[in-house]
N, C-alpha and C positions, 0 to 999 in steps of 0.2 A: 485404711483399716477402720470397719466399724468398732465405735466403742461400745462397751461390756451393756451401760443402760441400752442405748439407740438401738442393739441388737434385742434385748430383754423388751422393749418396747414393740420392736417390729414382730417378734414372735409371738407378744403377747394380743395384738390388734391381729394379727391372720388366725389362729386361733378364735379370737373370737368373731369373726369374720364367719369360718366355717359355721361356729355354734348359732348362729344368728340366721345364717341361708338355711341351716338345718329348720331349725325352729320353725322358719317362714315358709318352706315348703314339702316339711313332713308329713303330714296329712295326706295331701297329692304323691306321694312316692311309696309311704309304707303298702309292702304289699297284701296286707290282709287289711279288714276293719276291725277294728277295734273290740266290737265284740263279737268278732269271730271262735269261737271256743271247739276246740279236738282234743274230746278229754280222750279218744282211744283212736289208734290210725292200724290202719291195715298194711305191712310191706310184703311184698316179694321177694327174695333172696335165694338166689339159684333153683328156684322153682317153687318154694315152699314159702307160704303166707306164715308170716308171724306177727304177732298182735303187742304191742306196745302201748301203751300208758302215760298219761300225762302226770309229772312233767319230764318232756324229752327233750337230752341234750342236743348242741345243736348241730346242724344237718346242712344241706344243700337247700331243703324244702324251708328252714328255718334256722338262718344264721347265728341268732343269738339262743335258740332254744325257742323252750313254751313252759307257760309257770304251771302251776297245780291244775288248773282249769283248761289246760290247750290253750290258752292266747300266745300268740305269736308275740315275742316279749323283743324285738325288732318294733315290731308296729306299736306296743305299746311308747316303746320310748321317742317315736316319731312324733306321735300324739300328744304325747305326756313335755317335750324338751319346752315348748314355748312357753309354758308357766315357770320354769327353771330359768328361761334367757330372761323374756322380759316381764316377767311379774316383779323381782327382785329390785330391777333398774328403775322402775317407778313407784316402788317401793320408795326404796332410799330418793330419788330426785323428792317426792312430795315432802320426807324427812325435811331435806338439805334447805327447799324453797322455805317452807313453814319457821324450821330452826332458823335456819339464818334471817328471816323475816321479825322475828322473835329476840333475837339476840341482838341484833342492833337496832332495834327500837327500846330494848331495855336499857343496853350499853350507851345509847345517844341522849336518853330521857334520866340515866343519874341514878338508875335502878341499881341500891346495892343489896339485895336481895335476889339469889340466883333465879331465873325465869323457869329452872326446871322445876323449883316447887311450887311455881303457880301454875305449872301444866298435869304433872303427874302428884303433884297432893302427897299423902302420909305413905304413897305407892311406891314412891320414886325408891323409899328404904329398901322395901324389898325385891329380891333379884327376880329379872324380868322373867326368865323363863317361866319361875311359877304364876306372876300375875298372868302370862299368857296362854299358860294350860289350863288355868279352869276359865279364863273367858271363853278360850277358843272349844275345850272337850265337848263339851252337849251343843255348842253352839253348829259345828257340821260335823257329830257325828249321827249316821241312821237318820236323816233329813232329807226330804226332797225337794227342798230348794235346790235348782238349777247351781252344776258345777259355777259357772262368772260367776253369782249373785255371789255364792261364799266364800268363792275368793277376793269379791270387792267388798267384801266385811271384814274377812280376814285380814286383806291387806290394810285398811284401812284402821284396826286395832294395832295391827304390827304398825305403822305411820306414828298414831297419836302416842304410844310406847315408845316410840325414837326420837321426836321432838326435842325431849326437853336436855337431852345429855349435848345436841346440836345446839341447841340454844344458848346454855351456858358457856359451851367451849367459845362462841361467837360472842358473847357478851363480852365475859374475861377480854377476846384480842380486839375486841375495838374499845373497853377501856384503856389498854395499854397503847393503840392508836392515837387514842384519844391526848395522848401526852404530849404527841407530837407541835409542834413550834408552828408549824403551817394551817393544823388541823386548828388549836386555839384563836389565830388570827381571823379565819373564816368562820370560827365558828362566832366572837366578837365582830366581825361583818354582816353579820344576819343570817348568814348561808342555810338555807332548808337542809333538811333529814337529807330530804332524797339526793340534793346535791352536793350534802358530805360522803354520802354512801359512794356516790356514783366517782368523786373526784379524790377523797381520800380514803376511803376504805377497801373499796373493791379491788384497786391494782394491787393492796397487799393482801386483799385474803382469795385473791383469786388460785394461787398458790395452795392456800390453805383449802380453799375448799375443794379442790379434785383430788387431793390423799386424803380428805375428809368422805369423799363420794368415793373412792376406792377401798377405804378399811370400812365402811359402813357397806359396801357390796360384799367382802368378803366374813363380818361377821352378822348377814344376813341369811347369806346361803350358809353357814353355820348355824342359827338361830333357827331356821325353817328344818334342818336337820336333825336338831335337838327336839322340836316338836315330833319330828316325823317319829324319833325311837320312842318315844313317850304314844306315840297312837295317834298325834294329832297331825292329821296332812292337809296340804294344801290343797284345796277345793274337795276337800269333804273326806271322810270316813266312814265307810261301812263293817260293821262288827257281824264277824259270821260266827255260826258254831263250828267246829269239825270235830273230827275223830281225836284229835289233841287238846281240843278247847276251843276256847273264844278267839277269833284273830279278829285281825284289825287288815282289812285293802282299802289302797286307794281309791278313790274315785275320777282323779283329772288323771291317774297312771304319771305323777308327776316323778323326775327323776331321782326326788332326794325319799320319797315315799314309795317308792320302789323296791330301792334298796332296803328301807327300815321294815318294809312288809316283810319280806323275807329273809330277816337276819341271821332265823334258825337254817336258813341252808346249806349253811357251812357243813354244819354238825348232822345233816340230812345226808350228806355225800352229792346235794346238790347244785354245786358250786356257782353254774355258769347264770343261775338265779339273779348271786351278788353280786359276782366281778361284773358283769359288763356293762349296768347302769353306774356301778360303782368308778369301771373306769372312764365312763362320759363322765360324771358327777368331778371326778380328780384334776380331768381334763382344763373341766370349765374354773375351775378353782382356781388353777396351777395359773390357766392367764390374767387373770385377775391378780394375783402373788407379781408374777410379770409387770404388768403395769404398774401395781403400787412399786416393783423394786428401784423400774428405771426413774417413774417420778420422785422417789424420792433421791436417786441419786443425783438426777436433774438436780434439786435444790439444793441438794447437799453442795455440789459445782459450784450451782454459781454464788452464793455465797462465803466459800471459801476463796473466790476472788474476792470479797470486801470485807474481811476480817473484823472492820471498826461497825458493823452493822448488828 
């Protein structure tokens, strides 16, 4: 009999398994392009042509629908999942390498001054989301810099903004490391940085750092979320006028920017707008949740074999 984590784990890696083949070869499979646009289609219907309007639910011709503009919103989300899968992932990896780089060269060097406020400064006080809405608003909104370029800026403000909470968490456990009876002996042996890191820190925070790399995946793709309803999306922002006002569209058709474009569709009677990037978006969440569950159950285990630890 599978147990509860190992089950949570395996469903949570095929999952993402699928999000990941998706990602890779979206592009090549959606059946329209991208900017293929049917604001008005012609059918037939027992003999008699009748005229429809975009946005139309969806169909045979268009499984998920098509948004205000006729885009096939299928093909958008083909287009758009690869900055969802792995923008996020390297995201957090540059975090995790940086912090953790950070953190135990603070922790080894005696630093009792937390390292996040020599990265993020009198910033660190206040909460991220606002320092990263007015970096990021004017920065790709109405810009034609090239979708990558913005999102290697973007990501790269969201990086240096995760750093420093990495770092200190990693300082903190390798001062308490640091207390260790083995760790003091080699460290009175001479023992370099890099061969305490490698002999006594690593095997304990290696634990530490993949639910470090799993809550930092999952309050990323929440953080890129929170932007998206605020207007700001990932690989850019375009503000239109309409017959309502001013909206805000994606520009990479990214998955969490999708959904935030069209929030008022609920209230429009146009549903299938939200739900079905929404339920990719849930999807990809839920296996992320998965993995963080079984790992921590993982640990939870195996130290509750060793009690005195």
């Amino acid at each position: 009999m599978i147990k509860s984590g190992k089950l949570a784990m395996w469903i949570g890696v095929g999952m993402l398994g699928i999000f990941v083949l998706l990602a890779w070869v979206g592009p090549a499979i959606a059946p329209y392009a991208p900017d293929h646009e049917q604001a008005v289609e012609f059918k037939k219907i027992n003999g008699i042509t009748e005229v429809s309007t975009a946005p139309s639910p969806p169909s045979k011709e268009h499984w998920f629908g098509t948004d205000r503009y006729g885009r096939d919103l299928l093909t958008l989300y083909l287009y758009g999942l690869k900055y969802t899968v792995f923008v996020p992932v390297v995201i957090v990896f540059l975090q995790l390498f940086l912090g953790v780089s950070l953190g135990c060269w603070a922790g080894l060097s005696g630093r009792r001054r937390p390292v996040s406020h020599q990265v993020t400064g009198g910033l660190g006080s206040i909460p991220v989301i606002i320092v990263l809405y007015f970096l990021l608003y004017r920065l790709g909104t109405n810009t034609p810099v090239p979708v990558i370029y913005l999102i290697l800026l973007q990501g790269g403000i969201l990086v240096v903004m995760g750093i420093g909470p990495v770092a200190s968490a990693i300082q903190q456990r390798t001062e308490e490391l640091k207390e260790r009876l083995s760790f003091k002996v080699s460290l009175y042996l001479g023992a370099s940085h890099r061969w305490l890191f490698r002999k006594h820190l690593f095997p304990f925070l290696k634990e530490d750092l993949m639910l470090l790399f799993l809550k930092s995946m999952i309050s990323t793709l929440n953080l890129i979320g929170q932007l998206s309803v605020l207007g700001v999306f990932l690989g850019g922002t375009i503000e239109k006028v309409s017959p309502t006002g001013m909206e805000s569209v994606s520009r990479s058709f990214e998955t969490i920017g999708l959904i935030a474009q069209e929030r008022g569709a609920l209230i429009a009677g146009h549903d299938w707008l939200i739900l079905s990037p929404l339920a990719g978006y849930l999807l990809l969440l839920s296996a992320w949740y998965l993995l963080l569950s079984a790992m921590e159950k993982k640990t939870e285990g195996k130290y509750s074999l060793y009690p005195h630890l």
